[in-house]
N, C-alpha and C positions, 0 to 999 in steps of 0.2 A: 250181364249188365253192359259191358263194352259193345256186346252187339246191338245191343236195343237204342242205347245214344248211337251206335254209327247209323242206324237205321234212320234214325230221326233227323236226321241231317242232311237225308236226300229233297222229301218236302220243301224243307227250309231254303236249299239249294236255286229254286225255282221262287220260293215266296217272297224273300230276300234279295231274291238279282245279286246272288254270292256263290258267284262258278267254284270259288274252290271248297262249298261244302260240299261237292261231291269230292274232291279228294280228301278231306276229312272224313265224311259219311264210310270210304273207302276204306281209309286207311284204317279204320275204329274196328269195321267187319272185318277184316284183314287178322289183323290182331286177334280178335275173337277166335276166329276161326284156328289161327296157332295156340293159342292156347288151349283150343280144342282137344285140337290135334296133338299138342302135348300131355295135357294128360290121358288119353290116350293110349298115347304112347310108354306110363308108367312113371313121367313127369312128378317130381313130389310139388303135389299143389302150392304149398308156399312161393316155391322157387317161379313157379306158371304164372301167381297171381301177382308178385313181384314186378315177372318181364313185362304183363300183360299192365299192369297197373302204371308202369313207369311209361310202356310206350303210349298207351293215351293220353295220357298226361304233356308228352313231349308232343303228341298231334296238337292235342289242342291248346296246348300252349302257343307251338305254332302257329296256328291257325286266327289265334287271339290278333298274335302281333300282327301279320297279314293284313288284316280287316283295320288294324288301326293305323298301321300306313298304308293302307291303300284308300282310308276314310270313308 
């Protein structure tokens, strides 16, 4: 899921005249991809979809306030 929203955010990047969804779009596959890589690794899913869940949340939280001070 995380990677499908970060994908979705490169388009938008360009359609929107909003450089930094590409660092969101990024950051979202980024995440993805550890969490991949963590379970994986023998990661207990809860703990994966926790880290994974909380950091996108904190991107695009980020991301949110950005765009409203920068208007």
């Amino acid at each position: 899921m995380c990677l499908v929203v970060g994908l979705h955010f490169l388009p938008l990047a360009r359609s929107f005249a909003q450089p930094q969804y590409w660092w969101t779009g990024g950051s979202l596959m980024t995440l993805a991809l550890v969490g991949a890589l963590a379970l994986a690794d023998g990661s207990d899913p809860a703990n994966v979809r926790t880290l994974v869940g909380f950091g996108a949340a904190a991107v695009l939280w980020s991301t949110a306030l950005h765009v409203a001070r920068r208007g």
